[in-house]
N, C-alpha and C positions, 0 to 999 in steps of 0.2 A: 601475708601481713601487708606488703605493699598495697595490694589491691583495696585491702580495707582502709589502709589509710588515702588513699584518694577518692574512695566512694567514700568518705567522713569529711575528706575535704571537699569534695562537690557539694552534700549537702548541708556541710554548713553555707561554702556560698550560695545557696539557695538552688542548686543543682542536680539533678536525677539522671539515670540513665535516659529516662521516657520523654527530658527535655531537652536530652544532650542530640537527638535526633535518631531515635526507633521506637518512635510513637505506633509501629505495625507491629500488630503481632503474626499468629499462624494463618488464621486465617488469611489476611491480607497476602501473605509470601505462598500461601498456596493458589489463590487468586491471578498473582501475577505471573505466578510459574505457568499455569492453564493457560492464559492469556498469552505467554509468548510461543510455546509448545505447541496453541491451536494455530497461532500464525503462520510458524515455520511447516506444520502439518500440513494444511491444507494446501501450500505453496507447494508442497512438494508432491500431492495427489494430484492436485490440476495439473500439473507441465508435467506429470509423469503416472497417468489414469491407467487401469486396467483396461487391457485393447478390445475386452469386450464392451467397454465402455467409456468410447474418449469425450474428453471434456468439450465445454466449448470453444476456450482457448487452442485445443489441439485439431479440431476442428477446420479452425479457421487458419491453420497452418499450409493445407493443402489449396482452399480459396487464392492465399496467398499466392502462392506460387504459379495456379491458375492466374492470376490476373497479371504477370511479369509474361506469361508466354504468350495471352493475348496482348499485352502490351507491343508487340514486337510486330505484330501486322497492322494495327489501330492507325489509322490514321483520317484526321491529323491527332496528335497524342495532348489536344489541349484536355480533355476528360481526368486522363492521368494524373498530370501536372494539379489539376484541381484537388485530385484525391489527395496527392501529397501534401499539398497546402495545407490544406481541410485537417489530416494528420496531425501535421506541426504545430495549429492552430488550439488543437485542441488538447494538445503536451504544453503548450505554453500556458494554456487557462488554467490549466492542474497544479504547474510548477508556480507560477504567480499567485494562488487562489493558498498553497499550502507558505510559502513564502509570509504570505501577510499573515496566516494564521499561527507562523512562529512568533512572529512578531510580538503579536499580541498576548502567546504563551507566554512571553518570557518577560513580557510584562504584569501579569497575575501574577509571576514566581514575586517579582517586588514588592506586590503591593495586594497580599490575599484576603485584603478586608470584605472584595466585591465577593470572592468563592464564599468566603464564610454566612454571607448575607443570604445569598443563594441554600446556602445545604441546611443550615442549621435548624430549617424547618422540618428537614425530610430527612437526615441523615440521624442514624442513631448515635446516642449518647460516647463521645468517647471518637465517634469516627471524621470528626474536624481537625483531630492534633495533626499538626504538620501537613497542613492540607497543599500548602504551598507546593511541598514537594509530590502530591498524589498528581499532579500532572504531567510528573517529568515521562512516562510511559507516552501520554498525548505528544509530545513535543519530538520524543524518541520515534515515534513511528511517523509524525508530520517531517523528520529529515530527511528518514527512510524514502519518506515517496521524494519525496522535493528531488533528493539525489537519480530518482529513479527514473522520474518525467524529464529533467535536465536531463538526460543521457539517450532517452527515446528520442527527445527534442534532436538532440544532434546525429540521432542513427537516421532518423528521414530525412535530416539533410543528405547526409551520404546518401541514402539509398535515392533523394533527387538529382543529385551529378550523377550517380551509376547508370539512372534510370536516361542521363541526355546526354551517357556514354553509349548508348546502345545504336545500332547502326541503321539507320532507316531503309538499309536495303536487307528484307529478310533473308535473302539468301547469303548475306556476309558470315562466315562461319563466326566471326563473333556474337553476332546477332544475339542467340540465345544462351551461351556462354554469358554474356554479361548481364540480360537478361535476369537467370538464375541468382548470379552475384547479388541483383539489386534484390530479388525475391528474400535470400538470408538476411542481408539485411534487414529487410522491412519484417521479417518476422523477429529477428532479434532486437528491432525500436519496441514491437508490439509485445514481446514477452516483458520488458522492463517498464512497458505503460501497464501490462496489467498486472505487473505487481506495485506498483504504486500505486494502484488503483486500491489493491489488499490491504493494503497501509494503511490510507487513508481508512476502510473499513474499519479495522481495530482501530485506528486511532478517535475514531467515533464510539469504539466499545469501551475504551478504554476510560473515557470522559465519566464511565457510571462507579469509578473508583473511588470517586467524591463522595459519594455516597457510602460508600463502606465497599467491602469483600463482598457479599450475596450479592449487590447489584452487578458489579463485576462480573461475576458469573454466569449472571440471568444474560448480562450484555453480550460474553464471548460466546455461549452457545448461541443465541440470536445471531450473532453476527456468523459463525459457522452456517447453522441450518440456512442463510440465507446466499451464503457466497455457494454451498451445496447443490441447493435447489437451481442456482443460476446459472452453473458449472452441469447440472448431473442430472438435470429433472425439469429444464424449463422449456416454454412452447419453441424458443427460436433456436436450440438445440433439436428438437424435433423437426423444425423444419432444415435445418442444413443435414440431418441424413433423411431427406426426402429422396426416395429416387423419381426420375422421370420415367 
C-alpha cells in the first residue's frame, strides 16, 4: 500500500519511475555488464596468457630486464637516461590528454543538449532518455587510466634514481643487483601504462552507449578483437619471438 501511494504521488507530480532516473532497461545493463566483464577479461589474459602463448606485454618483460643488464656495462649511459625520459614523456601525454578529456566529460553531464544534438539522428527511439548519464562509464574508465598513467609516470622516476644508483664499475657487486631493482620497476611503470592504455580502449567503446545497447556491443567486441589481435596475433609480436 505504501509503495502505491508514492507511485500515485510521483505521478500526480508529474513523475515516473523512467524519469526518476532508470531510463535503461535490459538490454542497456546487459551491455554494460559485457562491457566491464570484457575489460577486466582481457586485462587479466594479457598479464597472465597461456605460456604457449605470451602476450606482447609479457614479452616485453624479458627485453626489459635485458636492457637493465646491458645498462650496467653501457657507457657512457646518456642512451638510457633518454629512454627513460622518452618513457615519462609519454605517461605524461596520456595522463594530461585523459585529464582534459574528464574535464570536458563532466562538462556534457551539465549541459547534454550538445549529446542530444549529436544522437538523435542516429540513435533509436527512446535511446536519448538520460543520456547525460550514458557517459558516466566514459568518465569511469577516463580515471581508471588517468590514475593508471599518473602512477607509471612516477614508477620511471624511480626506476631513473635506481637506474643512477647503479655503480659504473661492473664489477661492484652492486652493479647488477640494482640493476635488476630498476628492471622491476620499469616493468611495473609498464604494466600500469598498459593498462591505461586498456581504459582508454573501452573508454572509446564505451562512447557507442549513446547510441543505445547494440552499439555498445558491436563497440566492446571491436574493441576486444582489436586489443586481441595486438596482444596475440600481430606482426611485432612476431617479431620479438624472432630467433637469431
Amino acid at each position: 500500500m505504501r509503495w502505491q501511494a508514492i507511485h500515485q504521488s510521483c505521478t500526480v507530480a508529474g513523475m515516473t519511475w523512467h524519469t526518476l532516473g532508470s531510463p535503461y532497461g535490459t538490454p542497456d545493463l546487459l551491455a554494460l555488464g559485457m562491457l566491464a566483464v570484457s575489460w577486466f577479461a582481457i586485462g587479466w589474459i594479457i598479464e597472465h596468457p597461456p605460456k604457449a602463448r605470451p602476450s606482447v606485454s609479457t614479452l616485453m618483460v624479458e627485453f626489459r630486464k635485458d636492457w637493465m643488464r646491458q645498462f650496467v656495462t653501457r657507457q657512457p649511459r646518456i642512451f638510457d637516461a633518454t629512454m627513460i625520459d622518452s618513457l615519462r614523456q609519454g605517461t605524461a601525454f596520456f595522463a594530461s590528454a585523459c585529464m582534459i578529456a574528464l574535464g570536458g566529460g563532466v562538462a556534457l553531464m551539465g549541459n547534454p543538449a550538445g549529446l542530444m544534438n549529436v544522437t538523435q539522428d542516429f540513435a533509436p527511439a527512446g535511446s536519448s532518455d538520460g543520456i547525460e548519464f550514458r557517459i558516466i562509464p566514459l568518465l569511469l574508465f577516463l580515471a581508471d587510466a588517468l590514475l593508471k598513467f599518473i602512477w607509471s609516470h612516477r614508477l620511471f622516476g624511480y626506476c631513473a634514481i635506481m637506474m643512477a644508483a647503479v655503480p659504473n664499475d661492473p664489477a661492484d657487486p652492486l652493479a647488477y643487483h640494482r640493476a635488476a631493482q630498476a628492471a622491476e620497476i620499469n616493468i611495473t611503470a609498464a604494466r600500469n601504462f598498459n593498462r591505461g592504455l586498456r581504459s582508454v580502449y573501452f573508454a572509446l567503446a564505451s562512447l557507442a552507449w549513446l547510441f543505445g545497447a547494440v552499439p555498445l556491443l558491436v563497440a566492446t567486441a571491436l574493441c576486444l578483437a582489436v586489443l586481441i589481435r595486438r596482444e596475440f596475433a600481430s606482426e611485432s609480436r612476431a617479431v620479438l619471438l624472432r630467433k637469431p
